[in-house]
C-alpha positions as CSV (number, residue, x, y, z in Angstrom):
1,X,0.0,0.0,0.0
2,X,2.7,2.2,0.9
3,X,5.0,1.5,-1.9
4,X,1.9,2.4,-4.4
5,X,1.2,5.6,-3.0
6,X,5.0,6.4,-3.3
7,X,4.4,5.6,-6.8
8,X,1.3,7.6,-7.2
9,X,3.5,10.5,-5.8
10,X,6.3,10.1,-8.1
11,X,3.6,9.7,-11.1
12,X,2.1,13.2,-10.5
13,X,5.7,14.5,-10.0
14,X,6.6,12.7,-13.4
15,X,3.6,14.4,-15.1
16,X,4.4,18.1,-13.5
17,X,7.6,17.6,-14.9
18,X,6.3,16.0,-18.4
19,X,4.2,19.2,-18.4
20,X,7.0,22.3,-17.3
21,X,9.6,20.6,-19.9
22,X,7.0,21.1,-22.7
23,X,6.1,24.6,-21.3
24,X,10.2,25.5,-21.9
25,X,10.3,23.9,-25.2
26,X,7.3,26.0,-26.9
27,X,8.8,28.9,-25.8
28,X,11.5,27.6,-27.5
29,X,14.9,29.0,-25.3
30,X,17.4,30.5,-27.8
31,X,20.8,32.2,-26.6
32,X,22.0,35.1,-29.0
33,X,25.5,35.7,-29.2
34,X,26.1,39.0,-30.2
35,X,29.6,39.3,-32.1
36,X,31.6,41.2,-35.4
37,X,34.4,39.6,-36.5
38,X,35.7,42.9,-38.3
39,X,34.9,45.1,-34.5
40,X,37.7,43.9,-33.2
41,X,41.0,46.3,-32.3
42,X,42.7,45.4,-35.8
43,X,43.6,46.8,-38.9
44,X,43.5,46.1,-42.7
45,X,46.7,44.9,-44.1
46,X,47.1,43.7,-47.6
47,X,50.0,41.3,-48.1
48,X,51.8,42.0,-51.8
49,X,54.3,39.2,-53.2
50,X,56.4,38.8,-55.5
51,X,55.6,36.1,-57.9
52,X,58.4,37.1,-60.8
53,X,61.1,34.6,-62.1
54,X,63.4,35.4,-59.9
55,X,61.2,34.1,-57.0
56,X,62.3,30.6,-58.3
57,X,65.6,30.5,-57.5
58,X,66.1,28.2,-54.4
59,X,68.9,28.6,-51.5
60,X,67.0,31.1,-49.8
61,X,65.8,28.8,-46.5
62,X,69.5,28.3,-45.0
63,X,68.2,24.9,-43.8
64,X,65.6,26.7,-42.0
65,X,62.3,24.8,-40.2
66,X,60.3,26.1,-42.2
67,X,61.8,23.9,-45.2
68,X,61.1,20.6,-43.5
69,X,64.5,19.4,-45.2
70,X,62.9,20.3,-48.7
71,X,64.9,22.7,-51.4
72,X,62.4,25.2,-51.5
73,X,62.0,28.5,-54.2
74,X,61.9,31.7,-52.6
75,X,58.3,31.9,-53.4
76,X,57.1,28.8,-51.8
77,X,59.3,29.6,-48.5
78,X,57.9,32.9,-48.5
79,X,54.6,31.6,-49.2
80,X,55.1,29.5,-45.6
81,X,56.1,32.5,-44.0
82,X,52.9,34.9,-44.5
83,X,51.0,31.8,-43.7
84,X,52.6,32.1,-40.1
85,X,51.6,35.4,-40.3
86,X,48.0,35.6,-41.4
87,X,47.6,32.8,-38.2
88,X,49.4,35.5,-35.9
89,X,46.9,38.2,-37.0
90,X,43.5,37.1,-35.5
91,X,41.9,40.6,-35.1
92,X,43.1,41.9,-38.9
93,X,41.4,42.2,-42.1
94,X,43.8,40.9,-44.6
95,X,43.8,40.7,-48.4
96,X,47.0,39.5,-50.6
97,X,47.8,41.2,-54.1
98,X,49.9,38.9,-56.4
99,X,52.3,40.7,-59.1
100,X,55.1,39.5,-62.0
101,X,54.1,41.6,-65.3
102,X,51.0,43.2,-63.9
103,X,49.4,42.8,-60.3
104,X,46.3,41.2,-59.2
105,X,43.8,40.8,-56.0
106,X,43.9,37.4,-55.2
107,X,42.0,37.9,-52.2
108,X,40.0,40.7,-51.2
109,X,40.5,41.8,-47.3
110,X,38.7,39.6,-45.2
111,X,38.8,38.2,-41.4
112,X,38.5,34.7,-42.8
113,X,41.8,33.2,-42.8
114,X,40.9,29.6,-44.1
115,X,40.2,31.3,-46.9
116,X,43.2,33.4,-46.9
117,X,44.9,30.2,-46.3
118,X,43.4,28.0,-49.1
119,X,44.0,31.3,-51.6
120,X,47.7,31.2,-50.6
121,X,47.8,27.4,-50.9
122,X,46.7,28.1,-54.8
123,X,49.4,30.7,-55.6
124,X,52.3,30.0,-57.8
125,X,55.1,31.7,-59.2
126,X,54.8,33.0,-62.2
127,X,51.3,33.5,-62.1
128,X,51.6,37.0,-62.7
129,X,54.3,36.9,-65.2
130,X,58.2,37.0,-64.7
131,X,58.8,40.6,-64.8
132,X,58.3,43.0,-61.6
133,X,55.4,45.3,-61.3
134,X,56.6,47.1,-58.6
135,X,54.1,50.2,-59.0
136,X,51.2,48.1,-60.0
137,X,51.5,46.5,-57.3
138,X,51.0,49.3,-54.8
139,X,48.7,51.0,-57.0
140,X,46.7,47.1,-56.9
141,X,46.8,47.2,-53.5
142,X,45.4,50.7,-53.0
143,X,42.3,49.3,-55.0
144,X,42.0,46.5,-52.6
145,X,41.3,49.0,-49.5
146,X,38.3,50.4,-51.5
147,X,35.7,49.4,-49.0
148,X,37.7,49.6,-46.3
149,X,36.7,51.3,-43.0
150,X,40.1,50.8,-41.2
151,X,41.9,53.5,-39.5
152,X,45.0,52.2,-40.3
153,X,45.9,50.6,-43.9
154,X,49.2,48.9,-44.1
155,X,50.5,47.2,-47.0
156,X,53.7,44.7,-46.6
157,X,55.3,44.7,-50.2
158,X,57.6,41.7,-50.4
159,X,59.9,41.7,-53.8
160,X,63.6,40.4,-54.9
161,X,63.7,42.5,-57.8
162,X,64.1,45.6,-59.7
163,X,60.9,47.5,-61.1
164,X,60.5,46.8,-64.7
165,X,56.9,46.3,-65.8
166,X,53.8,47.6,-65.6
167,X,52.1,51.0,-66.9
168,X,52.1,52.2,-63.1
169,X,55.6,53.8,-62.1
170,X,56.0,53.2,-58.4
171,X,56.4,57.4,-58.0
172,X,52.7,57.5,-59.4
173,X,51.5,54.9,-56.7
174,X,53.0,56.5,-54.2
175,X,51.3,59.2,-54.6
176,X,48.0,57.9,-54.2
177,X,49.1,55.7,-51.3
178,X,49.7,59.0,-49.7
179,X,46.4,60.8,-50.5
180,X,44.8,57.7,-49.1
181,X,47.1,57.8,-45.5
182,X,48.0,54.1,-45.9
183,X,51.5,52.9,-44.7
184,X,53.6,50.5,-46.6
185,X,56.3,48.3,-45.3
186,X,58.9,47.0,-47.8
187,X,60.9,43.9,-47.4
188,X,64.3,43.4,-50.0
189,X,64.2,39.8,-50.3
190,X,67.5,38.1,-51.2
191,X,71.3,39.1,-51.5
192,X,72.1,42.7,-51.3
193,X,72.2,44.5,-54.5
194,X,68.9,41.9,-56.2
195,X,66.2,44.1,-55.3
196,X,65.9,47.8,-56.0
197,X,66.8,48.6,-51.9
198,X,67.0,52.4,-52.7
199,X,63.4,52.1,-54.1
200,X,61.7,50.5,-51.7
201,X,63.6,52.6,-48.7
202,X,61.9,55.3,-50.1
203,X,58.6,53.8,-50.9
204,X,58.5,53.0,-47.0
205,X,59.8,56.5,-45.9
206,X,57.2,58.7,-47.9
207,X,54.3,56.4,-46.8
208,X,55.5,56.3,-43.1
209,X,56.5,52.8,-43.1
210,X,59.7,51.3,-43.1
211,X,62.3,49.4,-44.8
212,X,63.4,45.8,-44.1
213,X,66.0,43.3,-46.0
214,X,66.3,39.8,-45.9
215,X,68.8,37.2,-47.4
216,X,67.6,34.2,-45.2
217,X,64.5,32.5,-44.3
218,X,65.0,33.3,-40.4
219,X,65.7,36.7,-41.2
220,X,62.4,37.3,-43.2
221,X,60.3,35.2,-40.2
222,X,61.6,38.2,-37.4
223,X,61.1,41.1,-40.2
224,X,57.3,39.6,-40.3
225,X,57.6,39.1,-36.5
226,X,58.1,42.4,-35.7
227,X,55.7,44.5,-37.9
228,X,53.0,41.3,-35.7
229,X,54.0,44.2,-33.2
230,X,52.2,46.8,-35.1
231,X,49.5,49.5,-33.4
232,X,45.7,48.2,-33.6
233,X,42.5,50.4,-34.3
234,X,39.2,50.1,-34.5
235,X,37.6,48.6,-37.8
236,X,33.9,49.6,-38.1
237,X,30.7,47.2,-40.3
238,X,28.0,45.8,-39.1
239,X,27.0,43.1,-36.5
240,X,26.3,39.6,-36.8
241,X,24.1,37.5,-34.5
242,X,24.9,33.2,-34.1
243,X,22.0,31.8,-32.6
244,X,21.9,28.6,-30.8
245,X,18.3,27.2,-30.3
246,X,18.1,24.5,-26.9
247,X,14.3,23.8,-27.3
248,X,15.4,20.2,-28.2
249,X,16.8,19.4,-25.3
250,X,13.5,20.0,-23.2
251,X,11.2,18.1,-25.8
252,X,13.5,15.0,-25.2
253,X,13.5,15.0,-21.6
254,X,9.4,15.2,-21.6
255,X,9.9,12.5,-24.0
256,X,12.0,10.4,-21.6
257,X,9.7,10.9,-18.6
258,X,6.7,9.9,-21.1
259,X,8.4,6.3,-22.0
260,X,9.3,6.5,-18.4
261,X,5.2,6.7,-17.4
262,X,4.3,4.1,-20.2
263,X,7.3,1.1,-19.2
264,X,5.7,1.9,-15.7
265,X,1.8,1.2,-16.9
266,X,3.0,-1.2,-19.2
267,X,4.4,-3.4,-16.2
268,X,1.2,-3.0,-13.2
Protein backbone atom coordinates (compact mmCIF):
# COMPACT_ATOMS: atom_id res chain seq x y z
CA UNK A 1 0.00 0.00 0.00
CA UNK A 2 2.74 2.18 0.90
CA UNK A 3 5.03 1.46 -1.85
CA UNK A 4 1.93 2.39 -4.39
CA UNK A 5 1.16 5.62 -2.96
CA UNK A 6 4.98 6.42 -3.32
CA UNK A 7 4.44 5.65 -6.83
CA UNK A 8 1.25 7.61 -7.16
CA UNK A 9 3.47 10.50 -5.85
CA UNK A 10 6.27 10.12 -8.13
CA UNK A 11 3.65 9.71 -11.14
CA UNK A 12 2.10 13.22 -10.53
CA UNK A 13 5.69 14.53 -10.00
CA UNK A 14 6.57 12.70 -13.41
CA UNK A 15 3.60 14.36 -15.13
CA UNK A 16 4.39 18.06 -13.50
CA UNK A 17 7.65 17.56 -14.87
CA UNK A 18 6.26 16.05 -18.39
CA UNK A 19 4.16 19.21 -18.44
CA UNK A 20 7.01 22.29 -17.29
CA UNK A 21 9.61 20.64 -19.94
CA UNK A 22 7.01 21.12 -22.67
CA UNK A 23 6.12 24.61 -21.34
CA UNK A 24 10.20 25.49 -21.87
CA UNK A 25 10.28 23.86 -25.17
CA UNK A 26 7.31 26.02 -26.86
CA UNK A 27 8.79 28.85 -25.75
CA UNK A 28 11.54 27.64 -27.55
CA UNK A 29 14.87 28.96 -25.30
CA UNK A 30 17.40 30.52 -27.81
CA UNK A 31 20.76 32.21 -26.64
CA UNK A 32 21.95 35.07 -29.02
CA UNK A 33 25.53 35.73 -29.19
CA UNK A 34 26.13 39.04 -30.23
CA UNK A 35 29.62 39.33 -32.13
CA UNK A 36 31.61 41.15 -35.41
CA UNK A 37 34.36 39.56 -36.48
CA UNK A 38 35.66 42.91 -38.31
CA UNK A 39 34.87 45.06 -34.47
CA UNK A 40 37.67 43.85 -33.15
CA UNK A 41 40.97 46.34 -32.33
CA UNK A 42 42.73 45.39 -35.85
CA UNK A 43 43.60 46.76 -38.89
CA UNK A 44 43.53 46.06 -42.71
CA UNK A 45 46.69 44.90 -44.13
CA UNK A 46 47.08 43.65 -47.59
CA UNK A 47 49.98 41.30 -48.10
CA UNK A 48 51.78 42.04 -51.83
CA UNK A 49 54.26 39.17 -53.21
CA UNK A 50 56.41 38.84 -55.55
CA UNK A 51 55.59 36.14 -57.94
CA UNK A 52 58.40 37.12 -60.81
CA UNK A 53 61.08 34.59 -62.10
CA UNK A 54 63.39 35.39 -59.87
CA UNK A 55 61.20 34.10 -57.02
CA UNK A 56 62.27 30.64 -58.31
CA UNK A 57 65.56 30.53 -57.51
CA UNK A 58 66.06 28.23 -54.44
CA UNK A 59 68.91 28.65 -51.47
CA UNK A 60 67.00 31.12 -49.84
CA UNK A 61 65.77 28.79 -46.54
CA UNK A 62 69.55 28.31 -44.99
CA UNK A 63 68.22 24.92 -43.77
CA UNK A 64 65.57 26.70 -41.99
CA UNK A 65 62.35 24.76 -40.20
CA UNK A 66 60.30 26.09 -42.17
CA UNK A 67 61.76 23.94 -45.15
CA UNK A 68 61.14 20.62 -43.49
CA UNK A 69 64.54 19.37 -45.24
CA UNK A 70 62.89 20.34 -48.72
CA UNK A 71 64.89 22.66 -51.38
CA UNK A 72 62.42 25.20 -51.53
CA UNK A 73 62.05 28.54 -54.16
CA UNK A 74 61.91 31.66 -52.55
CA UNK A 75 58.27 31.87 -53.37
CA UNK A 76 57.07 28.76 -51.80
CA UNK A 77 59.33 29.61 -48.49
CA UNK A 78 57.89 32.87 -48.46
CA UNK A 79 54.64 31.61 -49.21
CA UNK A 80 55.11 29.46 -45.63
CA UNK A 81 56.14 32.49 -44.03
CA UNK A 82 52.89 34.90 -44.54
CA UNK A 83 51.01 31.84 -43.67
CA UNK A 84 52.64 32.08 -40.10
CA UNK A 85 51.64 35.41 -40.25
CA UNK A 86 47.95 35.56 -41.41
CA UNK A 87 47.55 32.82 -38.23
CA UNK A 88 49.40 35.51 -35.91
CA UNK A 89 46.90 38.25 -36.97
CA UNK A 90 43.52 37.12 -35.48
CA UNK A 91 41.93 40.64 -35.13
CA UNK A 92 43.05 41.90 -38.89
CA UNK A 93 41.43 42.22 -42.07
CA UNK A 94 43.75 40.89 -44.63
CA UNK A 95 43.75 40.67 -48.39
CA UNK A 96 46.96 39.54 -50.58
CA UNK A 97 47.78 41.20 -54.10
CA UNK A 98 49.85 38.86 -56.45
CA UNK A 99 52.27 40.75 -59.11
CA UNK A 100 55.13 39.52 -62.05
CA UNK A 101 54.13 41.64 -65.31
CA UNK A 102 51.00 43.19 -63.85
CA UNK A 103 49.36 42.81 -60.31
CA UNK A 104 46.32 41.18 -59.18
CA UNK A 105 43.78 40.82 -55.99
CA UNK A 106 43.91 37.43 -55.22
CA UNK A 107 41.96 37.86 -52.20
CA UNK A 108 39.99 40.75 -51.20
CA UNK A 109 40.48 41.79 -47.32
CA UNK A 110 38.71 39.60 -45.15
CA UNK A 111 38.77 38.19 -41.42
CA UNK A 112 38.45 34.68 -42.80
CA UNK A 113 41.78 33.24 -42.81
CA UNK A 114 40.94 29.56 -44.06
CA UNK A 115 40.22 31.28 -46.87
CA UNK A 116 43.15 33.44 -46.90
CA UNK A 117 44.91 30.15 -46.33
CA UNK A 118 43.36 28.03 -49.07
CA UNK A 119 44.00 31.26 -51.57
CA UNK A 120 47.74 31.24 -50.58
CA UNK A 121 47.79 27.41 -50.94
CA UNK A 122 46.65 28.06 -54.78
CA UNK A 123 49.43 30.70 -55.61
CA UNK A 124 52.35 30.00 -57.82
CA UNK A 125 55.14 31.73 -59.18
CA UNK A 126 54.82 33.01 -62.16
CA UNK A 127 51.26 33.50 -62.14
CA UNK A 128 51.55 37.04 -62.74
CA UNK A 129 54.30 36.90 -65.20
CA UNK A 130 58.16 36.97 -64.73
CA UNK A 131 58.76 40.58 -64.78
CA UNK A 132 58.35 42.99 -61.58
CA UNK A 133 55.37 45.28 -61.29
CA UNK A 134 56.60 47.15 -58.57
CA UNK A 135 54.05 50.18 -59.02
CA UNK A 136 51.22 48.08 -60.03
CA UNK A 137 51.45 46.45 -57.27
CA UNK A 138 50.96 49.28 -54.79
CA UNK A 139 48.70 51.02 -57.05
CA UNK A 140 46.72 47.10 -56.88
CA UNK A 141 46.83 47.16 -53.55
CA UNK A 142 45.39 50.66 -52.99
CA UNK A 143 42.35 49.28 -55.00
CA UNK A 144 42.01 46.47 -52.58
CA UNK A 145 41.29 49.02 -49.54
CA UNK A 146 38.34 50.42 -51.51
CA UNK A 147 35.66 49.40 -48.97
CA UNK A 148 37.69 49.59 -46.34
CA UNK A 149 36.68 51.26 -43.02
CA UNK A 150 40.05 50.76 -41.20
CA UNK A 151 41.86 53.53 -39.50
CA UNK A 152 45.04 52.23 -40.32
CA UNK A 153 45.91 50.55 -43.87
CA UNK A 154 49.22 48.95 -44.06
CA UNK A 155 50.52 47.25 -46.99
CA UNK A 156 53.73 44.65 -46.60
CA UNK A 157 55.29 44.73 -50.16
CA UNK A 158 57.61 41.68 -50.36
CA UNK A 159 59.85 41.66 -53.85
CA UNK A 160 63.59 40.44 -54.86
CA UNK A 161 63.71 42.47 -57.83
CA UNK A 162 64.06 45.59 -59.70
CA UNK A 163 60.86 47.54 -61.09
CA UNK A 164 60.50 46.84 -64.70
CA UNK A 165 56.87 46.26 -65.78
CA UNK A 166 53.77 47.57 -65.58
CA UNK A 167 52.09 50.98 -66.91
CA UNK A 168 52.08 52.20 -63.08
CA UNK A 169 55.56 53.83 -62.11
CA UNK A 170 56.02 53.19 -58.38
CA UNK A 171 56.44 57.45 -58.01
CA UNK A 172 52.68 57.50 -59.37
CA UNK A 173 51.48 54.91 -56.69
CA UNK A 174 52.95 56.52 -54.17
CA UNK A 175 51.33 59.25 -54.57
CA UNK A 176 48.03 57.92 -54.20
CA UNK A 177 49.10 55.65 -51.27
CA UNK A 178 49.70 58.97 -49.72
CA UNK A 179 46.38 60.82 -50.46
CA UNK A 180 44.80 57.68 -49.08
CA UNK A 181 47.10 57.83 -45.47
CA UNK A 182 48.02 54.07 -45.94
CA UNK A 183 51.45 52.89 -44.67
CA UNK A 184 53.65 50.47 -46.63
CA UNK A 185 56.26 48.27 -45.27
CA UNK A 186 58.94 47.03 -47.81
CA UNK A 187 60.85 43.95 -47.44
CA UNK A 188 64.26 43.42 -49.96
CA UNK A 189 64.22 39.76 -50.26
CA UNK A 190 67.54 38.09 -51.19
CA UNK A 191 71.28 39.13 -51.50
CA UNK A 192 72.08 42.72 -51.26
CA UNK A 193 72.18 44.46 -54.54
CA UNK A 194 68.94 41.93 -56.18
CA UNK A 195 66.22 44.06 -55.26
CA UNK A 196 65.92 47.79 -55.95
CA UNK A 197 66.82 48.58 -51.88
CA UNK A 198 66.98 52.38 -52.75
CA UNK A 199 63.37 52.13 -54.12
CA UNK A 200 61.73 50.49 -51.71
CA UNK A 201 63.62 52.60 -48.67
CA UNK A 202 61.93 55.34 -50.12
CA UNK A 203 58.64 53.79 -50.85
CA UNK A 204 58.51 52.98 -46.96
CA UNK A 205 59.78 56.50 -45.93
CA UNK A 206 57.23 58.74 -47.85
CA UNK A 207 54.27 56.38 -46.77
CA UNK A 208 55.47 56.25 -43.09
CA UNK A 209 56.45 52.84 -43.08
CA UNK A 210 59.67 51.30 -43.06
CA UNK A 211 62.28 49.37 -44.76
CA UNK A 212 63.42 45.83 -44.13
CA UNK A 213 66.00 43.31 -45.99
CA UNK A 214 66.25 39.78 -45.86
CA UNK A 215 68.76 37.23 -47.36
CA UNK A 216 67.58 34.16 -45.18
CA UNK A 217 64.53 32.53 -44.28
CA UNK A 218 64.99 33.27 -40.39
CA UNK A 219 65.74 36.66 -41.20
CA UNK A 220 62.42 37.34 -43.20
CA UNK A 221 60.29 35.24 -40.19
CA UNK A 222 61.62 38.19 -37.45
CA UNK A 223 61.14 41.06 -40.21
CA UNK A 224 57.31 39.55 -40.26
CA UNK A 225 57.61 39.11 -36.49
CA UNK A 226 58.07 42.45 -35.69
CA UNK A 227 55.68 44.46 -37.87
CA UNK A 228 53.00 41.26 -35.73
CA UNK A 229 53.98 44.24 -33.21
CA UNK A 230 52.22 46.76 -35.10
CA UNK A 231 49.53 49.49 -33.38
CA UNK A 232 45.72 48.22 -33.63
CA UNK A 233 42.49 50.43 -34.32
CA UNK A 234 39.16 50.12 -34.51
CA UNK A 235 37.62 48.59 -37.79
CA UNK A 236 33.91 49.61 -38.07
CA UNK A 237 30.73 47.17 -40.33
CA UNK A 238 28.01 45.77 -39.09
CA UNK A 239 26.96 43.14 -36.52
CA UNK A 240 26.32 39.57 -36.79
CA UNK A 241 24.13 37.47 -34.52
CA UNK A 242 24.93 33.15 -34.13
CA UNK A 243 21.95 31.82 -32.59
CA UNK A 244 21.86 28.57 -30.80
CA UNK A 245 18.26 27.17 -30.32
CA UNK A 246 18.06 24.53 -26.86
CA UNK A 247 14.26 23.82 -27.25
CA UNK A 248 15.36 20.21 -28.20
CA UNK A 249 16.82 19.36 -25.26
CA UNK A 250 13.49 19.95 -23.22
CA UNK A 251 11.19 18.13 -25.78
CA UNK A 252 13.47 15.04 -25.23
CA UNK A 253 13.55 15.02 -21.60
CA UNK A 254 9.41 15.24 -21.61
CA UNK A 255 9.85 12.46 -24.03
CA UNK A 256 11.95 10.44 -21.61
CA UNK A 257 9.71 10.89 -18.65
CA UNK A 258 6.71 9.90 -21.15
CA UNK A 259 8.41 6.33 -21.98
CA UNK A 260 9.30 6.48 -18.42
CA UNK A 261 5.20 6.71 -17.39
CA UNK A 262 4.31 4.13 -20.17
CA UNK A 263 7.33 1.11 -19.22
CA UNK A 264 5.68 1.92 -15.67
CA UNK A 265 1.81 1.22 -16.90
CA UNK A 266 2.98 -1.24 -19.20
CA UNK A 267 4.38 -3.44 -16.23
CA UNK A 268 1.25 -3.00 -13.24
Amino acid sequence: MQAKKSFKRLEWIVKILIFVLLCIALSSPIIIDRFDPQNRDGKDIVLSIDASGSMNSSGFDSANELSDGERLSRFELSKRVLQEFINARLEDNIGIVVFGDFAFIASPITYEKEILSQMLAYLTQGMAGQNTAIGESIAMSVRAFKHSKAKTKIIILLTDGEHNSGAISPKEALEEVKTQGIKIYTIAMGNKGEADEALLEKIAQESGGEFFRASNAGELQEIYAQIDTLESSKIKSRQHKAKEYYYHLFLFGALALLVFLFLREMRR
